[in-house]
py3Dmol code that shows the C-alpha trace and the ligand (Angstrom):
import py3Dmol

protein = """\
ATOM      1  CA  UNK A   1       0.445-110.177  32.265  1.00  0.00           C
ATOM      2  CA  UNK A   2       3.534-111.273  34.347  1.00  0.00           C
ATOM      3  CA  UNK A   3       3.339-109.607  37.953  1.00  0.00           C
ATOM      4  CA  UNK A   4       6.689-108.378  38.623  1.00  0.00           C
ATOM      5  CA  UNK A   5       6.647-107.418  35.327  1.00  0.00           C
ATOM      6  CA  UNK A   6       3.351-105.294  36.103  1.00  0.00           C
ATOM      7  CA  UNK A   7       4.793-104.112  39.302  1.00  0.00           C
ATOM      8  CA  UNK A   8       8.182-102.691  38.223  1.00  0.00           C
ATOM      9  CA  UNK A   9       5.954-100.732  35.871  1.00  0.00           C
ATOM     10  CA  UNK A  10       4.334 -98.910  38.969  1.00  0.00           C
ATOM     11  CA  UNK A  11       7.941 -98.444  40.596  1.00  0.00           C
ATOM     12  CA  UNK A  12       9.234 -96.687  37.921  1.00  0.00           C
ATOM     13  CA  UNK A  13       6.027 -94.459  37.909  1.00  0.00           C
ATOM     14  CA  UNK A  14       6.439 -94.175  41.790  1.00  0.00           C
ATOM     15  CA  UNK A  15      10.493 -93.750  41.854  1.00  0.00           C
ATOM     16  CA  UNK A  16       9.767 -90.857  38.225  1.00  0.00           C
ATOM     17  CA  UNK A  17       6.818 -89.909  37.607  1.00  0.00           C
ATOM     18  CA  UNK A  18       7.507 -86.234  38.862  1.00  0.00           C
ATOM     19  CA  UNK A  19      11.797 -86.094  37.797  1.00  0.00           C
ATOM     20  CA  UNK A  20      11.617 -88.372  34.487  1.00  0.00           C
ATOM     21  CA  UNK A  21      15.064 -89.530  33.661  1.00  0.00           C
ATOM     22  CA  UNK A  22      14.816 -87.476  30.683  1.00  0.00           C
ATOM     23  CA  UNK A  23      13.605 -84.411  29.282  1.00  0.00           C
ATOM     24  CA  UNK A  24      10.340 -84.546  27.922  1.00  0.00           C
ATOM     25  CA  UNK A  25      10.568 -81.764  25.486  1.00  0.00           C
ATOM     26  CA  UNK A  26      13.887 -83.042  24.299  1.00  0.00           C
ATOM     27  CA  UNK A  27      12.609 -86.611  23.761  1.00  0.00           C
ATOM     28  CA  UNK A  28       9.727 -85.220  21.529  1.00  0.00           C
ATOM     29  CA  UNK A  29      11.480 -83.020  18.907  1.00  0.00           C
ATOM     30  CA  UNK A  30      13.417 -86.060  18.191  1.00  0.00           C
ATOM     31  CA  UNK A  31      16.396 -88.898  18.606  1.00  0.00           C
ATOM     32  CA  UNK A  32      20.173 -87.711  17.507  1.00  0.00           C
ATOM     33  CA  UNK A  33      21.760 -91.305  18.978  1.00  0.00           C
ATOM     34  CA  UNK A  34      25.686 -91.563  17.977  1.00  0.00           C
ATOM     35  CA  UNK A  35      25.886 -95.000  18.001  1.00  0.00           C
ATOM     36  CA  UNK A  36      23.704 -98.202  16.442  1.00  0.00           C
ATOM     37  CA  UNK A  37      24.141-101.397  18.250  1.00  0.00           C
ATOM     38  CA  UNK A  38      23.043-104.677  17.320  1.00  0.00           C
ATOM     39  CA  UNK A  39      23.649-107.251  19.944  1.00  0.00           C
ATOM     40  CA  UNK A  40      21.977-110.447  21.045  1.00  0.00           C
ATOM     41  CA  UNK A  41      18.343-111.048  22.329  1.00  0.00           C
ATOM     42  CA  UNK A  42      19.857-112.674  25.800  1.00  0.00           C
ATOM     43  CA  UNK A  43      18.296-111.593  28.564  1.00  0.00           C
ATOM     44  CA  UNK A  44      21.399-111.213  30.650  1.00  0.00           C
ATOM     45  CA  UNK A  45      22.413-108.487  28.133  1.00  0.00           C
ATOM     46  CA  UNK A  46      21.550-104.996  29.200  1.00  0.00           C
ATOM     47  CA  UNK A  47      23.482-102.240  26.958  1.00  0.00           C
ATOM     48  CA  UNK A  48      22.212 -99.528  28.140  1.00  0.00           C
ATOM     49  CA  UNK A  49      22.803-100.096  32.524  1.00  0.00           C
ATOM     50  CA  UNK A  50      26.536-101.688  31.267  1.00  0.00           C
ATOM     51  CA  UNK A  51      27.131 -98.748  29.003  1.00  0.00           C
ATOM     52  CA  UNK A  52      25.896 -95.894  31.292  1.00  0.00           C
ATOM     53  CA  UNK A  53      23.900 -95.203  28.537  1.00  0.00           C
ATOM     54  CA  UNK A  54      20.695 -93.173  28.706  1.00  0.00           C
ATOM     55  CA  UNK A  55      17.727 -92.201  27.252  1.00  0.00           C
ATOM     56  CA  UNK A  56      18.112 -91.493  23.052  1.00  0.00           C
ATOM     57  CA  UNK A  57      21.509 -92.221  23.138  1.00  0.00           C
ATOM     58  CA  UNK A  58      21.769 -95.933  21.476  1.00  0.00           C
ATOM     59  CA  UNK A  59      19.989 -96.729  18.341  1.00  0.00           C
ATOM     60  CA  UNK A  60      19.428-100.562  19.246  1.00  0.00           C
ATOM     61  CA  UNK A  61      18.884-103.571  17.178  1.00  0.00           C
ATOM     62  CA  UNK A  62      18.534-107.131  18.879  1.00  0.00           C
ATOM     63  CA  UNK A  63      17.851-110.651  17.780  1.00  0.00           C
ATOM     64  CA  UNK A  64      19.390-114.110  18.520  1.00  0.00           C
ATOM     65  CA  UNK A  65      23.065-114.416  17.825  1.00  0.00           C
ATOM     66  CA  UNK A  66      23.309-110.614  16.946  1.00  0.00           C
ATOM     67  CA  UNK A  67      23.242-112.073  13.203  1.00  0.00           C
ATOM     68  CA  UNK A  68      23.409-110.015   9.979  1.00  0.00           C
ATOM     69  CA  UNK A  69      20.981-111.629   7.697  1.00  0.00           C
ATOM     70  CA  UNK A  70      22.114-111.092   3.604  1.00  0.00           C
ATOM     71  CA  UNK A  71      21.407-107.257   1.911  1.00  0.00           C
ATOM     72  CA  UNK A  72      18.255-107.310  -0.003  1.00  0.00           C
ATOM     73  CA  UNK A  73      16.071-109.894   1.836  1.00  0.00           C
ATOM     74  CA  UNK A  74      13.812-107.105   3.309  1.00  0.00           C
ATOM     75  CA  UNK A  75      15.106-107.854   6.715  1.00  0.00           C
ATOM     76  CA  UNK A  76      14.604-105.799   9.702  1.00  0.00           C
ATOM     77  CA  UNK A  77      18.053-105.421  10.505  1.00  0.00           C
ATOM     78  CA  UNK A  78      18.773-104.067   7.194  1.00  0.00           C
ATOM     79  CA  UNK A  79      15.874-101.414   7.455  1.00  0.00           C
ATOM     80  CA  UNK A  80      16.737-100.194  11.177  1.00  0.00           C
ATOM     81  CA  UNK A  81      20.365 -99.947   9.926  1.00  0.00           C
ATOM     82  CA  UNK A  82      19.663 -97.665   6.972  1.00  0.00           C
ATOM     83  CA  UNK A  83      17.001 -95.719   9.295  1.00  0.00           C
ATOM     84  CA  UNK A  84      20.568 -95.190  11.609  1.00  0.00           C
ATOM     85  CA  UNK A  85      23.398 -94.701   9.323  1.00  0.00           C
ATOM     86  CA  UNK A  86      21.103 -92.877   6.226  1.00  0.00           C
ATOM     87  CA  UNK A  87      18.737 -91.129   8.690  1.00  0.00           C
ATOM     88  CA  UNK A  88      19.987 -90.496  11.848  1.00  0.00           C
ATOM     89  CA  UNK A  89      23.786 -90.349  10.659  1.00  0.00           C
ATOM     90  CA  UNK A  90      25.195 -92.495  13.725  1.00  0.00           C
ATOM     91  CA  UNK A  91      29.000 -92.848  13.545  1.00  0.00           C
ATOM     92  CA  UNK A  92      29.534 -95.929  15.304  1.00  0.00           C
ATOM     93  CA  UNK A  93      27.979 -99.024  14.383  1.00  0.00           C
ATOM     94  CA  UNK A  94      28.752-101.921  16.823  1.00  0.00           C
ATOM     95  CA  UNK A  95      28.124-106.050  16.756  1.00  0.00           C
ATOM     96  CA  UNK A  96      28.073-107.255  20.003  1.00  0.00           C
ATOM     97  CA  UNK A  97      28.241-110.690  20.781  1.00  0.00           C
ATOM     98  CA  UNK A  98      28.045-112.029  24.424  1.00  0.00           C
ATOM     99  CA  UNK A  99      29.870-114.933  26.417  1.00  0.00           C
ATOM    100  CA  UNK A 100      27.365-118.166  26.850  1.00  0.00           C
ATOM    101  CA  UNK A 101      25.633-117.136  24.050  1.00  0.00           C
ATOM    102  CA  UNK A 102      22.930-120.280  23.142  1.00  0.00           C
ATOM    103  CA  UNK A 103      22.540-119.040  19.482  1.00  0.00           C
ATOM    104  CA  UNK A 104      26.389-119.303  18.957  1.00  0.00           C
ATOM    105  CA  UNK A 105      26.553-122.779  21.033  1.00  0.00           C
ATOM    106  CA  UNK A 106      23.813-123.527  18.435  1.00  0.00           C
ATOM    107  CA  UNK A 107      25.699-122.796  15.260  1.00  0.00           C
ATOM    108  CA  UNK A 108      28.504-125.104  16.291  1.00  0.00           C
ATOM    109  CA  UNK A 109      26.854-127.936  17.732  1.00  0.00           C
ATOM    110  CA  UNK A 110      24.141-130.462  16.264  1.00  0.00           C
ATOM    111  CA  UNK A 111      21.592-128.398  14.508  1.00  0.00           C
ATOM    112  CA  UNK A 112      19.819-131.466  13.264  1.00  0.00           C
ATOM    113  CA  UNK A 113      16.564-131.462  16.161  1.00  0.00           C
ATOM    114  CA  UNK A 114      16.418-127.726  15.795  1.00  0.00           C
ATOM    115  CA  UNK A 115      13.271-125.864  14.274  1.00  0.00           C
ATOM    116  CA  UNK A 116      13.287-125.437  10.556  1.00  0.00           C
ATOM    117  CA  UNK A 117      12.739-122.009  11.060  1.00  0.00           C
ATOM    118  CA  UNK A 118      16.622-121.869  13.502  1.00  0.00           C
ATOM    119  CA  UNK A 119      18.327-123.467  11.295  1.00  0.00           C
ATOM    120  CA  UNK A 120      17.327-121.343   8.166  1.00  0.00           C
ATOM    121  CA  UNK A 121      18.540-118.424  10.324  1.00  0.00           C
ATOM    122  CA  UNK A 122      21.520-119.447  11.971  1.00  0.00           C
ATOM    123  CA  UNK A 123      22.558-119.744   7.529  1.00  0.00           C
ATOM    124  CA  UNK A 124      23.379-116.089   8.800  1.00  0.00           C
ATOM    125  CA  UNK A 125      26.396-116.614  10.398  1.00  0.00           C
ATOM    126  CA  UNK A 126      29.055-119.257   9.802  1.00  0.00           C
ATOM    127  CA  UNK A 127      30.612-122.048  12.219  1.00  0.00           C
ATOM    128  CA  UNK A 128      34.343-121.786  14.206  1.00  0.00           C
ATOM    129  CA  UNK A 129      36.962-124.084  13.081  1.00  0.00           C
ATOM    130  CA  UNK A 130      36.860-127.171  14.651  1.00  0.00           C
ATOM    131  CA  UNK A 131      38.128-126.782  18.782  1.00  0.00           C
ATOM    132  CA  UNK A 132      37.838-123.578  19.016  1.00  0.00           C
ATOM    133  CA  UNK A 133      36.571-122.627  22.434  1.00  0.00           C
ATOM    134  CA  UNK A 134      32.517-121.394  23.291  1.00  0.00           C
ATOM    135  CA  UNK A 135      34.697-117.711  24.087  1.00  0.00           C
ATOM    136  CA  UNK A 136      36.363-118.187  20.451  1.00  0.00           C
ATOM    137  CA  UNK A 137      33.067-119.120  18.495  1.00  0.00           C
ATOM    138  CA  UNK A 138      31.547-115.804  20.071  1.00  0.00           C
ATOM    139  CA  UNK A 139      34.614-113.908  18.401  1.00  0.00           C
ATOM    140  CA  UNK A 140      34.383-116.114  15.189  1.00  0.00           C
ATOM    141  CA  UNK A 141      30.563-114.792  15.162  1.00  0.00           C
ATOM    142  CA  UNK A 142      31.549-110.980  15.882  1.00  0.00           C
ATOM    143  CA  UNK A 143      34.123-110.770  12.952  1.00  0.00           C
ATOM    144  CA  UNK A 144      31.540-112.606  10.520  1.00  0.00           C
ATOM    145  CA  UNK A 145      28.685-110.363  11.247  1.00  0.00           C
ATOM    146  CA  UNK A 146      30.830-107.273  11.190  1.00  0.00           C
ATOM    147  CA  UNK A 147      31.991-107.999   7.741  1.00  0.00           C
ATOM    148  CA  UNK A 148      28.638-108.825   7.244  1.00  0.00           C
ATOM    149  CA  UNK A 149      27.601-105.981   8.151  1.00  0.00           C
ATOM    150  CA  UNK A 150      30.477-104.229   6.305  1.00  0.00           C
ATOM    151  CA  UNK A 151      28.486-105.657   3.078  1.00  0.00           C
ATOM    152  CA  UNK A 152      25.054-103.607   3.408  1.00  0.00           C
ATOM    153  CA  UNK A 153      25.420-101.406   1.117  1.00  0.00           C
ATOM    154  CA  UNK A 154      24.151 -98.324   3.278  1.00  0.00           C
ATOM    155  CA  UNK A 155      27.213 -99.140   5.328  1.00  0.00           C
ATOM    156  CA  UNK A 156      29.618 -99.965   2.625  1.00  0.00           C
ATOM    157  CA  UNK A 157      29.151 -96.202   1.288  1.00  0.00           C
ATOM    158  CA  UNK A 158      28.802 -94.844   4.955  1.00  0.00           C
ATOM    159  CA  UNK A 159      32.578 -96.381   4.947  1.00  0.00           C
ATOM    160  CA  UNK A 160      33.669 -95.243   1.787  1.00  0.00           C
ATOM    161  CA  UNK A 161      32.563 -91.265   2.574  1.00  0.00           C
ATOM    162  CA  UNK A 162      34.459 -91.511   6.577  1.00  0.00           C
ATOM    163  CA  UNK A 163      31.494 -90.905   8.450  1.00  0.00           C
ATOM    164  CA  UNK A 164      31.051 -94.278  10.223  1.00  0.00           C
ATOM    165  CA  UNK A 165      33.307 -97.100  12.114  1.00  0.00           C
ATOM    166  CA  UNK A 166      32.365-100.371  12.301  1.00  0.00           C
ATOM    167  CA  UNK A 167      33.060-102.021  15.560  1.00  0.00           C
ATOM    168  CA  UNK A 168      33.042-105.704  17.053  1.00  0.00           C
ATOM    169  CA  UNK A 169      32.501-106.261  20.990  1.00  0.00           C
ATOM    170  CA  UNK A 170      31.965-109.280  22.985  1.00  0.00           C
ATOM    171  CA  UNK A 171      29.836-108.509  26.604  1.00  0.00           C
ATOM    172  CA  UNK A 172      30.936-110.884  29.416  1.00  0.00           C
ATOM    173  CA  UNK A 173      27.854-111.446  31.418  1.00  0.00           C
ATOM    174  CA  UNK A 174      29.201-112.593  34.110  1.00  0.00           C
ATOM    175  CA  UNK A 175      31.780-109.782  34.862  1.00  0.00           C
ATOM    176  CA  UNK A 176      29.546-106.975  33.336  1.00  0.00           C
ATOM    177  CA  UNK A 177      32.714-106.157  30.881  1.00  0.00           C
ATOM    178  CA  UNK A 178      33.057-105.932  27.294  1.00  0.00           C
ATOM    179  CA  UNK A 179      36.036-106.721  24.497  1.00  0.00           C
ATOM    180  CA  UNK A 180      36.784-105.005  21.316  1.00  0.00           C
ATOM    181  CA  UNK A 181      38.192-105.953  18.463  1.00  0.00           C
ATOM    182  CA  UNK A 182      41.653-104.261  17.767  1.00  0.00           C
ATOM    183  CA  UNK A 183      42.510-104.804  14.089  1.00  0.00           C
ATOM    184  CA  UNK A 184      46.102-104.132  14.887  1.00  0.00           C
ATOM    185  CA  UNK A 185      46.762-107.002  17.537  1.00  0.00           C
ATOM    186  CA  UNK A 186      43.711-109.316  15.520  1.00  0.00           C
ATOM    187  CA  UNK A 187      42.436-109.623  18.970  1.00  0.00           C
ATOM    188  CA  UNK A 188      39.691-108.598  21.101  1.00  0.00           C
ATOM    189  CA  UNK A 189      40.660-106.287  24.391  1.00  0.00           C
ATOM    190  CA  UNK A 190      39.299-105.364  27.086  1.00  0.00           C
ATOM    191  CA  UNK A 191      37.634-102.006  26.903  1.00  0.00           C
ATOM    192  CA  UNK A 192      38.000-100.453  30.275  1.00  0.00           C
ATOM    193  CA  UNK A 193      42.016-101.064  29.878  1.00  0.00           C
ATOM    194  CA  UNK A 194      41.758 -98.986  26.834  1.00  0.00           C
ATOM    195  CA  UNK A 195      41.578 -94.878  26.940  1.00  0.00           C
ATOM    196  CA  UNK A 196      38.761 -93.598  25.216  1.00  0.00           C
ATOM    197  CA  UNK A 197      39.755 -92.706  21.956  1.00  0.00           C
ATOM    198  CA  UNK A 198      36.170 -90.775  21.287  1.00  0.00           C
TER     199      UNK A 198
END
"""
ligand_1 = """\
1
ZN
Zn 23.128 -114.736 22.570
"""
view = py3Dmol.view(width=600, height=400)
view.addModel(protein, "pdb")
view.setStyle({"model": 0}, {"cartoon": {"style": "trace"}})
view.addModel(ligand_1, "xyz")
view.setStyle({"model": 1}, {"stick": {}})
view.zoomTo()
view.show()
């Protein structure tokens, strides 16, 4: 096993083990997140230190490209997002891309040396018009999987009866900030520039 891997596990058990960041008893009867949030398998992405987030409080889903894959194909997106929107009734269900994103820079470039196995899954999302910027094809990929994501049919109906919004983000990793999508302007803004609306 990786070492500093090993040893943050004995900090955290050293810094918590007698004042947990959360409640124990709490934590066992059971999760009541508000929010689902798929977003990208990039290790410079950390929701829940840029969010203030703690513990039980976003239903995560992660993979490469924060890609939708098509309703019906058993995937495991599909089955975490009915387990949050069917389930555990989460109102918010956010796609967040990320700046430098390698999936994204591999959707528009030459996919031709990639594995089979890639380029089967980046069919999940679809390329930016031609010269639009590596910050552009991140928002190109957003917008696709939200309506994507629009298209499961747990969400779709989750729509229809008002108890969810669907929302696209882009982190910046190197500022620690994110965009949203604001349908009105059809472009993304920055969220700390924004009151809280929720
Ligand atoms: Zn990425």
């Amino acid at each position: 096993m990786h070492e500093e891997f090993l040893r943050g596990i004995a900090r955290f058990r050293e810094q918590y083990a007698d004042n947990l960041p959360w409640d124990p008893e709490a934590v066992a009867r059971g999760q009541s997140p508000k929010i689902v949030m798929l977003t990208c398998s990039d290790s410079r992405v950390v929701p829940h230190l840029t969010t203030s987030s703690g513990v039980g409080q976003l239903f995560m889903l992660r993979n490469a490209g924060n890609f939708v894959p098509r309703p019906g194909t058993g995937s495991s997106e599909e089955a975490s997002i009915i387990c949050a929107v069917d389930i555990l009734r989460v109102e918010h269900a956010i796609v967040c891309g990320h700046t430098h994103c390698y999936a994204v820079a591999a959707l528009n470039g030459d996919r031709s040396k990639l594995d089979p196995a890639l380029i089967r899954w980046l069919e999940n999302a679809e390329r930016a018009g031609a010269g639009a910027s590596p910050p552009a094809q991140v928002e190109h990929n957003v917008l696709t999987q939200v309506a994507r994501l629009k298209q499961l049919p747990c969400v779709r109906n989750a729509l229809t009866e008002g108890r969810l919004q669907v929302h696209g983000m882009v982190y910046d990793i190197e500022s620690g900030r994110f965009t949203v999508y604001d349908a009105a302007s059809g472009t993304f803004v920055w969220v700390d520039e924004r009151k809280p609306s929720k």
